[in-house]
C-alpha positions in Angstrom: 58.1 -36.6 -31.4 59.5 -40.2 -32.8 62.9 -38.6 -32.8 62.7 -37.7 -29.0 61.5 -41.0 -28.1 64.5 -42.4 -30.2 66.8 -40.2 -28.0 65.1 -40.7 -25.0 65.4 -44.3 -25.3 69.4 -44.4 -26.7 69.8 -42.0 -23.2 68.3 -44.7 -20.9 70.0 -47.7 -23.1 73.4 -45.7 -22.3 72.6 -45.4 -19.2 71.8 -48.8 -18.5 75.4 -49.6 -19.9 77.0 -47.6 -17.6 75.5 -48.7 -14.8 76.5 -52.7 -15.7 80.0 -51.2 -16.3 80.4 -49.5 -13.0 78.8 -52.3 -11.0 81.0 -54.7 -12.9 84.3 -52.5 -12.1 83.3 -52.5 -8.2 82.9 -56.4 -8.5 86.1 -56.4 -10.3 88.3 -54.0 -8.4 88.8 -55.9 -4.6 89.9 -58.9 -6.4 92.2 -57.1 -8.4 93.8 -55.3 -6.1 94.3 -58.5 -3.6 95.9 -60.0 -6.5 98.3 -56.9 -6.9 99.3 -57.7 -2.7 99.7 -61.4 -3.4 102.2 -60.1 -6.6 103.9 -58.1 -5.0 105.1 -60.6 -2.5 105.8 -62.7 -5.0 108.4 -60.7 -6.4 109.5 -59.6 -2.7 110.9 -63.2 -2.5 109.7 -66.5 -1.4 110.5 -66.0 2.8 108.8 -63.2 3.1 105.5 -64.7 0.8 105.7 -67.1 3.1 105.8 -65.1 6.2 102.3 -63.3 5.2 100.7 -66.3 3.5 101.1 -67.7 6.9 99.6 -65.0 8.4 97.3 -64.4 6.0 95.7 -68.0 6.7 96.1 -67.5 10.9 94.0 -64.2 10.4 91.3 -66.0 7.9 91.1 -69.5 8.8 91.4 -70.2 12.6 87.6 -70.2 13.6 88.3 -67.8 16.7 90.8 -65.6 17.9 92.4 -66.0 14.6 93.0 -61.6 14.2 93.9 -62.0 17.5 96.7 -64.7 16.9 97.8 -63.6 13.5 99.9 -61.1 14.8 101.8 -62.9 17.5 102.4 -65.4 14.9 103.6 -62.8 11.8 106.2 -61.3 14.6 107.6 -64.9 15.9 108.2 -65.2 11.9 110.3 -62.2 12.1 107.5 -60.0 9.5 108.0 -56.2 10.6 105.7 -54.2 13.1 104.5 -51.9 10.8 104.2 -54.2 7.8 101.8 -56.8 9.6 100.0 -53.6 10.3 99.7 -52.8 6.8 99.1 -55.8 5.4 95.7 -56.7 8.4 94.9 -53.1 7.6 95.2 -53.5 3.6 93.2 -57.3 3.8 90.1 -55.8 6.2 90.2 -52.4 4.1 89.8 -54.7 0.8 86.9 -57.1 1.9 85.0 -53.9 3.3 85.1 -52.2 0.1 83.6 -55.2 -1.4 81.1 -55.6 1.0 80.4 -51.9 0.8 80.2 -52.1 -2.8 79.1 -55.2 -3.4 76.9 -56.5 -0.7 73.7 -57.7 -2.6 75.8 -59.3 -5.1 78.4 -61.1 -2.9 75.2 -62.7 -0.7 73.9 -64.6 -4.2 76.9 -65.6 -4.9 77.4 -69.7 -3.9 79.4 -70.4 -0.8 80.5 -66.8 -0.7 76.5 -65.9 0.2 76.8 -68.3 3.3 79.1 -66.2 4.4 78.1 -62.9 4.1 74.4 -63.9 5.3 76.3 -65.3 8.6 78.0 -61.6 8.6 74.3 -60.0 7.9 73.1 -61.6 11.1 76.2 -60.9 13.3 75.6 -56.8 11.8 72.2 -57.3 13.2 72.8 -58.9 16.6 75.6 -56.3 16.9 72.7 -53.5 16.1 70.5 -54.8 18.3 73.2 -55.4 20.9 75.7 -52.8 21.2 72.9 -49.7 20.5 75.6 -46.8 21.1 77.0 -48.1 17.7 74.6 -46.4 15.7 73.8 -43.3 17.6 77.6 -42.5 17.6 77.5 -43.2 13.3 81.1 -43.3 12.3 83.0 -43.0 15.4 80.6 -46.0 16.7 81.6 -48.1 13.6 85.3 -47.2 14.4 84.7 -48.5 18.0 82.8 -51.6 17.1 85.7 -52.3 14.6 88.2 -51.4 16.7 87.3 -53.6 19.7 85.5 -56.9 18.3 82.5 -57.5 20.8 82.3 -61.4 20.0 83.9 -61.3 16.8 82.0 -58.4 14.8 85.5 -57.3 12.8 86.0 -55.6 9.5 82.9 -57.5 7.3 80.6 -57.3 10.0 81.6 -53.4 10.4 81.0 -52.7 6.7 78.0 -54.7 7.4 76.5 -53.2 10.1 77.4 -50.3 8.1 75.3 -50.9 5.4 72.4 -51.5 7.4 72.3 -48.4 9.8 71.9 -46.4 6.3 75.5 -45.2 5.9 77.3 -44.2 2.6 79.4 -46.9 0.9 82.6 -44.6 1.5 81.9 -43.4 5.1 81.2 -47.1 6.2 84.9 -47.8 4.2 86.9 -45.6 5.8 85.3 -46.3 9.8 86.6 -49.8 9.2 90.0 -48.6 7.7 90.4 -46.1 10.8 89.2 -49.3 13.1 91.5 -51.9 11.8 94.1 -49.6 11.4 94.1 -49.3 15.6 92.8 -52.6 16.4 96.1 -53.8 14.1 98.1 -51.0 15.8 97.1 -51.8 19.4 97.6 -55.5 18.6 100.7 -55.2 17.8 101.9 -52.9 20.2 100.8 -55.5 22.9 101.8 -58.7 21.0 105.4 -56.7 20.7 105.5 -56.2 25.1 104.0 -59.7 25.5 107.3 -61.4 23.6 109.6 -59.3 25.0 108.9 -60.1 28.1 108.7 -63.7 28.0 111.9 -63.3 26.2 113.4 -61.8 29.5 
């Protein structure tokens, strides 16, 4: 009987441990692979780090509009079509899976949880708002990603996500097929826009 206990116990310990270690790894795992982008451009020379830090800091840091101008900006720097689209599709694709993963966590964290409580109440307004989202489950994520209504955009997609009750992965990859033709459709307009003032 003790020894059952015993094993019974050293099951739920390991279990415990497992747990920590997989919620550490999905803690772990966004940050490391941003820092495997910011590498990479590193070595791809210091123009074309400079070209995405740019846009990188157009798409984060200018209070509105700022996914809207970052392309624009990345091709009057000369960065390729299909790069910018990889590289907004890559950074939206990385803070969703670590809001997906990490969303309890990331909201206690200080500064960071400002942040993500401001996303929490834009993923409830959005609910509340734009109703169809939810009733069309993954396709109305891709939609609500795709076209930002006032702003909702990849964190507020994994977000809103999260709260209509869907998995971790299926709320990943509607915000990956959504910024991945939000970028895409950007682009392709930002590309007509210049060459026709260029005319």
């Amino acid at each position: 009987m003790i020894k059952e206990i015993e094993k019974q116990a050293k099951s739920e310990v390991e279990k415990i441990r497992q747990m920590k270690k997989e919620a550490l790894a999905k803690l772990v795992i966004p940050f490391c692979l941003a820092g495997v982008v910011v590498v990479f451009f590193w070595f791809a020379g210091p123009e074309i780090y400079t070209k995405y830090a740019k846009v990188f800091s157009i798409y984060s840091f200018v209070p509105f509009g700022g996914p809207v101008a970052a392309i624009p900006a990345g091709l009057s720097l000369g960065a390729s079509p299909l790069g910018l689209i990889a590289f907004i599709a890559f950074t939206d694709a990385d803070i969703a899976l670590f809001l997906v993963w990490n969303f309890d966590y990331a909201a206690k964290i200080p500064g960071l949880g400002k942040l993500v409580r401001r996303a929490e109440e834009s993923g409830e307004k959005a609910i509340k708002k734009y109703k169809w989202a939810k009733r069309f489950g993954f396709v109305g994520l891709v939609l609500l990603v795709t076209f930002p209504l006032q702003w909702t955009g990849s964190a507020v997609g994994a977000i809103v996500g999260r709260l209509v009750g869907m998995a971790p992965l299926t709320t990943w990859l509607a915000v990956l097929v959504g910024t991945l033709i939000r970028s895409t459709l950007a682009t392709l307009i930002s590309i007509g826009v210049l060459s026709f003032i260029n005319l």
